[in-house]
N, CA, C and O atoms as CSV, one atom per row, in Angstrom:
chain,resi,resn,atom,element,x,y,z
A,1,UNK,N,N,-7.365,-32.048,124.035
A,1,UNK,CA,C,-8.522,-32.058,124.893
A,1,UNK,C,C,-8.721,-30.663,125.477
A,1,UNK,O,O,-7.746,-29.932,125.649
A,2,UNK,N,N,-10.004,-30.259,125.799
A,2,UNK,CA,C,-10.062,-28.809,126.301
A,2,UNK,C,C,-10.122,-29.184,128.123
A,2,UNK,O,O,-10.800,-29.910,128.848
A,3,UNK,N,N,-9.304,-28.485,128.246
A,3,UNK,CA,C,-9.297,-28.535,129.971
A,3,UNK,C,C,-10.351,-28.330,130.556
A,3,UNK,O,O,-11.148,-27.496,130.125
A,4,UNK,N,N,-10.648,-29.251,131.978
A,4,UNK,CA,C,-12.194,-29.177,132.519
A,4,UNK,C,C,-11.453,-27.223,132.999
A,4,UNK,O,O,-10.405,-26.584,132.912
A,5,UNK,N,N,-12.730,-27.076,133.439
A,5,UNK,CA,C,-12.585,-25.505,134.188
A,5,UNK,C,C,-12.070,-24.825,133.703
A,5,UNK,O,O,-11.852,-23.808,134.363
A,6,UNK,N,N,-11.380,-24.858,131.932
A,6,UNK,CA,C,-10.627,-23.662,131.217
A,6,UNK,C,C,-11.523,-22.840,130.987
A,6,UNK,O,O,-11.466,-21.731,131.518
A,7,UNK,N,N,-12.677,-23.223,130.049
A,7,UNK,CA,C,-13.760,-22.550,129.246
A,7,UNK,C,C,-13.861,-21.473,130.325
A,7,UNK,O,O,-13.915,-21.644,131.543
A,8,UNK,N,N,-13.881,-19.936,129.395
A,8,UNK,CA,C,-14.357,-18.716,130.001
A,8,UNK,C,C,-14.956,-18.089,128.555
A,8,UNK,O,O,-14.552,-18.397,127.434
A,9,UNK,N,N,-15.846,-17.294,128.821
A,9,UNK,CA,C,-16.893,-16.671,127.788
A,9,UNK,C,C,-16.971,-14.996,127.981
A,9,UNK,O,O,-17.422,-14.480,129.004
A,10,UNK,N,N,-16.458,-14.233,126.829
A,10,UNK,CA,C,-16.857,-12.734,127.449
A,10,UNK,C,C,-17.956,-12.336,127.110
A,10,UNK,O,O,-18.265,-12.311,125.918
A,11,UNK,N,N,-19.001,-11.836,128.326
A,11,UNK,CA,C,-20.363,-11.498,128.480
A,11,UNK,C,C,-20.279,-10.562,127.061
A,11,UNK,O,O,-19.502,-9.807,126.476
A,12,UNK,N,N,-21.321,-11.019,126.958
A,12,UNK,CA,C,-21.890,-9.859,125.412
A,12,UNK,C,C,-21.202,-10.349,124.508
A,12,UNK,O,O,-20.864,-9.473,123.712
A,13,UNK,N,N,-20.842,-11.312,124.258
A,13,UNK,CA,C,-19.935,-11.480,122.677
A,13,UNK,C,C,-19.566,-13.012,122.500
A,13,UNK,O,O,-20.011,-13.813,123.322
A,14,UNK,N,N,-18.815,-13.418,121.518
A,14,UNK,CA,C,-18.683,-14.796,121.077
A,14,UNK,C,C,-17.475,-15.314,121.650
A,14,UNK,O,O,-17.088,-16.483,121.633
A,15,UNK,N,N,-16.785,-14.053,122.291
A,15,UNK,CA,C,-15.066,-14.832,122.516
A,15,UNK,C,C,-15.370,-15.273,123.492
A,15,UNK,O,O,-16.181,-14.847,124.313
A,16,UNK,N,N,-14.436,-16.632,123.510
A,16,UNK,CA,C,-14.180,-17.946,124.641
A,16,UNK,C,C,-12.994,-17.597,124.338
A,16,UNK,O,O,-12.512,-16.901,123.445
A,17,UNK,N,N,-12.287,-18.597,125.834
A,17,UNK,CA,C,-10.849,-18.504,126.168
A,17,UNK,C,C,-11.003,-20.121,127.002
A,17,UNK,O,O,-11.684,-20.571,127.923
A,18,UNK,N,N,-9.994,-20.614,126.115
A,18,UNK,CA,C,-9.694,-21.989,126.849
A,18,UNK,C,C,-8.966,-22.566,126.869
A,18,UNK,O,O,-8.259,-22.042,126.008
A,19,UNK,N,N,-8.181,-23.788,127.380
A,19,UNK,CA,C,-7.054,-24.061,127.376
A,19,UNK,C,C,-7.284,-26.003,126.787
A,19,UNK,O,O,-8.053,-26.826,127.282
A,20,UNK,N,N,-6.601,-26.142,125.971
A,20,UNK,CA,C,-6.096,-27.816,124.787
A,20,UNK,C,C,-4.857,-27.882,126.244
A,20,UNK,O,O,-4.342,-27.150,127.089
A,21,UNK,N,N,-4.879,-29.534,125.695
A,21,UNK,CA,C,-4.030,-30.194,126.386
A,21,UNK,C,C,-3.415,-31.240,126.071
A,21,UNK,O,O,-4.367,-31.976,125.813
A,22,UNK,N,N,-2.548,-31.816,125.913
A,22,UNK,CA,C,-2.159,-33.238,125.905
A,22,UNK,C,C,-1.776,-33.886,127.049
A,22,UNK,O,O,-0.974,-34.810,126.908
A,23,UNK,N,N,-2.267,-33.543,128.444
A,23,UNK,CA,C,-2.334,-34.176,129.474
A,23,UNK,C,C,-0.505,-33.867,129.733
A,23,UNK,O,O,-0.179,-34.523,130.722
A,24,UNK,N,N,0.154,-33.451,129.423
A,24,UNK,CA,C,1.810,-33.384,129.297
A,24,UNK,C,C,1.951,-31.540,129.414
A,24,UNK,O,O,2.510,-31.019,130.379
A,25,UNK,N,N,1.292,-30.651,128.168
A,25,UNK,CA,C,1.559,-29.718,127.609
A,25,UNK,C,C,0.047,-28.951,127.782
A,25,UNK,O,O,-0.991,-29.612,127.802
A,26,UNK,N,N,0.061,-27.764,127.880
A,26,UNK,CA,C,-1.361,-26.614,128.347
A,26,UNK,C,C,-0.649,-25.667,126.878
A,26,UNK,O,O,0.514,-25.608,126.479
A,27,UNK,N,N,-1.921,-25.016,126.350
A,27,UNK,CA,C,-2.029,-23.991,125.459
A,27,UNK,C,C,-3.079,-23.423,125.432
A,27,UNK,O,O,-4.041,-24.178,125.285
A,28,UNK,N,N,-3.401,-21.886,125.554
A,28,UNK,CA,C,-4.423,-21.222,126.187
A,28,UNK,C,C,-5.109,-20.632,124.419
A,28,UNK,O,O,-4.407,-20.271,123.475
A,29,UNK,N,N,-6.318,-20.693,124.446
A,29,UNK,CA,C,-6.514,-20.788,123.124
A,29,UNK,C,C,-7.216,-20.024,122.935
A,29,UNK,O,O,-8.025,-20.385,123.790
A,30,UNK,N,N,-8.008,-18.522,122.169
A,30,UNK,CA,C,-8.946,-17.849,122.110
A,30,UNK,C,C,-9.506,-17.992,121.094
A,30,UNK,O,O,-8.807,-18.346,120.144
A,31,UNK,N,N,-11.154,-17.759,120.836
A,31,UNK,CA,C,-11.408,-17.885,119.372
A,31,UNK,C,C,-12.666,-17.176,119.841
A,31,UNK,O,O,-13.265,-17.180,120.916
A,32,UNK,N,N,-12.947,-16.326,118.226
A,32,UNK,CA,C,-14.283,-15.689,118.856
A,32,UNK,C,C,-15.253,-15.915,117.472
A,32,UNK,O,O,-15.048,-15.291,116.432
A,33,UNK,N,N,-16.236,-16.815,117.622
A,33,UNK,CA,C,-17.527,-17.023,116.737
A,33,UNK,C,C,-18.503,-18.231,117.672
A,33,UNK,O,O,-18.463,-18.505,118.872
A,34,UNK,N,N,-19.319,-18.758,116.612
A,34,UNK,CA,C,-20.014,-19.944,117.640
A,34,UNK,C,C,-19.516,-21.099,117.455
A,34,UNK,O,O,-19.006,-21.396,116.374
A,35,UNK,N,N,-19.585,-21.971,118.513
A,35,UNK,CA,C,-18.730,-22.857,118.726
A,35,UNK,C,C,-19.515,-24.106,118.020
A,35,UNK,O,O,-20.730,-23.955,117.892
A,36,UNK,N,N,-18.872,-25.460,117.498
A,36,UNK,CA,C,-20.053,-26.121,117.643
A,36,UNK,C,C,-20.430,-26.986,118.817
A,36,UNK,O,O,-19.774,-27.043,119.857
A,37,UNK,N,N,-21.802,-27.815,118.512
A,37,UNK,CA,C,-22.391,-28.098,119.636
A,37,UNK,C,C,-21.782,-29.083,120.065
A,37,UNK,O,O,-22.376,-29.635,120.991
A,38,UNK,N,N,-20.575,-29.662,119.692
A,38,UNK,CA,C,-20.309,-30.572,121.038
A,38,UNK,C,C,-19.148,-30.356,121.627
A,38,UNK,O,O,-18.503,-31.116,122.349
A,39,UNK,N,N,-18.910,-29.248,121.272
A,39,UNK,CA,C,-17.567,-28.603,121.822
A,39,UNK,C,C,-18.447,-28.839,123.261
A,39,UNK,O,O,-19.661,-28.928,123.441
A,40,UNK,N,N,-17.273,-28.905,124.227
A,40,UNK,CA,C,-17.222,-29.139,125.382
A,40,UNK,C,C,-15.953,-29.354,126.623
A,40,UNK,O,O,-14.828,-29.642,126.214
A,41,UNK,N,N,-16.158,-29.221,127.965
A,41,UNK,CA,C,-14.886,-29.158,128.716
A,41,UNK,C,C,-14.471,-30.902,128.491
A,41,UNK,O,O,-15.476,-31.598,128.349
A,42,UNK,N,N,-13.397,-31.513,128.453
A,42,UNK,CA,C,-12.713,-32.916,128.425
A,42,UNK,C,C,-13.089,-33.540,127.445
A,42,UNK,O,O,-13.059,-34.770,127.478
A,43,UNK,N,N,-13.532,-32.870,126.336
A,43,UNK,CA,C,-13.684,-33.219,124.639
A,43,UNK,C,C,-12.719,-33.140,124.060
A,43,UNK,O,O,-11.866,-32.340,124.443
A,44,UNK,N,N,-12.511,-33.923,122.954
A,44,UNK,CA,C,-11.143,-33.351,121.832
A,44,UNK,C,C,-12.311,-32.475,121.052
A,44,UNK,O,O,-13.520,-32.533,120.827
A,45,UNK,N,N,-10.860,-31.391,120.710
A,45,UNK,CA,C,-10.680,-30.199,119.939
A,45,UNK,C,C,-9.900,-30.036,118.854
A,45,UNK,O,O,-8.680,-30.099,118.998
A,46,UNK,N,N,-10.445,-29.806,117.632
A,46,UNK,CA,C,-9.745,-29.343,116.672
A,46,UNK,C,C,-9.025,-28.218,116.565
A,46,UNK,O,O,-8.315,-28.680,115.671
A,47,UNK,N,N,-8.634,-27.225,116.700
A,47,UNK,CA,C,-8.505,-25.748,116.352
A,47,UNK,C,C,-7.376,-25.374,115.473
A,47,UNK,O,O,-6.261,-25.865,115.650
A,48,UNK,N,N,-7.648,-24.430,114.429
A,48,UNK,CA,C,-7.037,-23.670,113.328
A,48,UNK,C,C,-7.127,-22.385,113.395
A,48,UNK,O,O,-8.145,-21.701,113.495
A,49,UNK,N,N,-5.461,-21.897,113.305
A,49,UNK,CA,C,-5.497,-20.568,113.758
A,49,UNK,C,C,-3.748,-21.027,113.675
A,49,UNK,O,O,-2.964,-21.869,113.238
A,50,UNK,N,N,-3.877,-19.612,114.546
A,50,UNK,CA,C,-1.803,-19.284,114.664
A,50,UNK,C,C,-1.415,-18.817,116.036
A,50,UNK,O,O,-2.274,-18.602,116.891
A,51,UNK,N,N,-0.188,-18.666,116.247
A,51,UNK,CA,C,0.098,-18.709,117.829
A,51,UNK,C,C,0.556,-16.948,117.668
A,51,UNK,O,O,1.508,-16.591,116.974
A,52,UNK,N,N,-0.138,-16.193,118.284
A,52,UNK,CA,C,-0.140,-15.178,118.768
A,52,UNK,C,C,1.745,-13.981,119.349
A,52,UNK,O,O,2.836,-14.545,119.437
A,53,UNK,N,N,1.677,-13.414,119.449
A,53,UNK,CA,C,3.006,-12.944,120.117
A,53,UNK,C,C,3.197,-13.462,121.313
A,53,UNK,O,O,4.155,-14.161,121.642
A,54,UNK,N,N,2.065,-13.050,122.154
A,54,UNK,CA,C,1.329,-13.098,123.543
A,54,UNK,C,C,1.404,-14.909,123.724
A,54,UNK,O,O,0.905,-15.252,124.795
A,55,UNK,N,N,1.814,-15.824,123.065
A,55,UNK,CA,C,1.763,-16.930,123.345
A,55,UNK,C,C,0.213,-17.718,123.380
A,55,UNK,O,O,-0.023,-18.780,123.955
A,56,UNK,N,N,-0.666,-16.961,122.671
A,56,UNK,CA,C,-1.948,-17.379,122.811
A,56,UNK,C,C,-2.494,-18.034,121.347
A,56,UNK,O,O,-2.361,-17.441,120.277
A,57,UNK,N,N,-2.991,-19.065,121.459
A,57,UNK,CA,C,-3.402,-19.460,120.036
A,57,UNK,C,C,-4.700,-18.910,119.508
A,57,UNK,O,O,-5.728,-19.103,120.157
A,58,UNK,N,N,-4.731,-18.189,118.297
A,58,UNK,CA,C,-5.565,-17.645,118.245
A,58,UNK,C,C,-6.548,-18.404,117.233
A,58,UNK,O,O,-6.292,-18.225,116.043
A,59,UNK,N,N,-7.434,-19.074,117.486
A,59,UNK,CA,C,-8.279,-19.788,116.348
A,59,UNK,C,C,-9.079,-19.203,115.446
A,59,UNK,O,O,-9.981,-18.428,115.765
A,60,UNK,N,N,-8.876,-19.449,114.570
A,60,UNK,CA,C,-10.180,-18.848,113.286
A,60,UNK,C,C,-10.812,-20.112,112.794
A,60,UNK,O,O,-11.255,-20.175,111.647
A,61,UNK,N,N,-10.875,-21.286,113.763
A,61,UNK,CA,C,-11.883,-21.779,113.415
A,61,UNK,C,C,-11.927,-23.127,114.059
A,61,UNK,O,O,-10.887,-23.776,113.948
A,62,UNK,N,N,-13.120,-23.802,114.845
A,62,UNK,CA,C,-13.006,-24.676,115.636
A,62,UNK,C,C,-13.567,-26.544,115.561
A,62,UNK,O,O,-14.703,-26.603,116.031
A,63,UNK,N,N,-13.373,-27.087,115.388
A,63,UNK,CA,C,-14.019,-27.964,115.001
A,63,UNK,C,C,-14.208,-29.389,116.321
A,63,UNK,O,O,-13.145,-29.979,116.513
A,64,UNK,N,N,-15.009,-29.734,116.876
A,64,UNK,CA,C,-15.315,-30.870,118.022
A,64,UNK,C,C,-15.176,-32.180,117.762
A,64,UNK,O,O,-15.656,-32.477,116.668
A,65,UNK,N,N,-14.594,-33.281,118.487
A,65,UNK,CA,C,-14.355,-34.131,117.856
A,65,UNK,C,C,-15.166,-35.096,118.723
A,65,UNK,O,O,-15.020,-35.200,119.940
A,66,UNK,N,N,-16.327,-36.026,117.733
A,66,UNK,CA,C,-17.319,-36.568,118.380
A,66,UNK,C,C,-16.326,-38.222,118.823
A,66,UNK,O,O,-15.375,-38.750,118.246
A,67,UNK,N,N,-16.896,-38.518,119.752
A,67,UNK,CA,C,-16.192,-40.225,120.223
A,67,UNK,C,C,-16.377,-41.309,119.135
A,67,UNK,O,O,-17.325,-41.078,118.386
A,68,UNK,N,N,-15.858,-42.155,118.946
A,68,UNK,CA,C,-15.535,-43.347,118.612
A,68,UNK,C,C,-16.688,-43.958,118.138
A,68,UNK,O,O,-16.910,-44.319,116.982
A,69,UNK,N,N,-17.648,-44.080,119.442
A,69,UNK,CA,C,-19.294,-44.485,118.958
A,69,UNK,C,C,-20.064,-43.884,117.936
A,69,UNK,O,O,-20.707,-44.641,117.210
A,70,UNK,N,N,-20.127,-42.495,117.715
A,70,UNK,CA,C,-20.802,-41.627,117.124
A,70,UNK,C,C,-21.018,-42.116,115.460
A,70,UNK,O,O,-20.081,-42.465,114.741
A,71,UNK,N,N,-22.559,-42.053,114.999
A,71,UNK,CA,C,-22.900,-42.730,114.324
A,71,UNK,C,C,-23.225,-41.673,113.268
A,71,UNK,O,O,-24.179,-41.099,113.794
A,72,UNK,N,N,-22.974,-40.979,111.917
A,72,UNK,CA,C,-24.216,-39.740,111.675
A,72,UNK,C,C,-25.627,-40.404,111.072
A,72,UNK,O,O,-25.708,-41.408,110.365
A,73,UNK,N,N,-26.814,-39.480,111.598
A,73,UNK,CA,C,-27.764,-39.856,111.788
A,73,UNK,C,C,-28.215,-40.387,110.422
A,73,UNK,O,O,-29.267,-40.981,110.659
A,74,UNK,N,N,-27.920,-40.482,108.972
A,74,UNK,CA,C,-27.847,-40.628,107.487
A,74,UNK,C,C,-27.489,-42.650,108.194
A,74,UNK,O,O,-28.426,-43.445,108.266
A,75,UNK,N,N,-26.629,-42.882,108.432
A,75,UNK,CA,C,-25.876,-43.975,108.418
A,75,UNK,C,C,-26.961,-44.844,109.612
A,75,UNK,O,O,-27.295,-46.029,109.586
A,76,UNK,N,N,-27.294,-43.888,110.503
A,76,UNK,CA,C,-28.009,-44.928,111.421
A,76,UNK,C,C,-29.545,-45.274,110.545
A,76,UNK,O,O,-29.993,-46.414,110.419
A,77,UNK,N,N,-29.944,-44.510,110.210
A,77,UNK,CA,C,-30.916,-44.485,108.728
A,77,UNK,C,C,-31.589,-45.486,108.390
A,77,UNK,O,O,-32.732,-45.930,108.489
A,78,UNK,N,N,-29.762,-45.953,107.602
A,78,UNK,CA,C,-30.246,-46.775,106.276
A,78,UNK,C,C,-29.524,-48.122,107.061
A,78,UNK,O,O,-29.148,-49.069,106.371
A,79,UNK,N,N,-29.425,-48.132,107.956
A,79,UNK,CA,C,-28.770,-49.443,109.182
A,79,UNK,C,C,-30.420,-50.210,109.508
A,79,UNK,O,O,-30.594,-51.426,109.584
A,80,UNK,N,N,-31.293,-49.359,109.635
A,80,UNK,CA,C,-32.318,-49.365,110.557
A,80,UNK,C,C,-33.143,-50.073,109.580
A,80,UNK,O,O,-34.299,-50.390,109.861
């Protein structure tokens, strides 16, 4: 999960800095491109990447993980 109040953004550019959680364990995570759109604070998070020297995970690539309900719009479609 991405921690509420982790998300930080550096002005002028794509890098975010945020921190995953398992409610137990914190890991501070950087990744710099666009995020997708449902990335969000108290969302699950995918992230791929490697853990840094610095103890920082560095992602090359992010993926959002939609809830349980989430339908894709193809499927609600041909439901309808």
């Amino acid at each position: 999960m991405v921690e509420k109040g982790s998300v930080h953004r550096a002005p002028g550019s794509l890098e975010v800095n945020f921190v995953v959680t398992d409610f137990r364990h914190e890991l501070p995570v950087r990744y710099t491109g666009v995020l997708p759109d449902l990335f969000r604070e108290g969302q699950g998070v995918i992230a791929h990447g490697r853990i840094g020297t610095n103890g920082v995970f560095v992602a090359d690539e992010e993926l959002a993980k939609h809830d349980e309900k989430y339908m894709p719009p193809e499927v609600l479609l041909r439901r309808a």
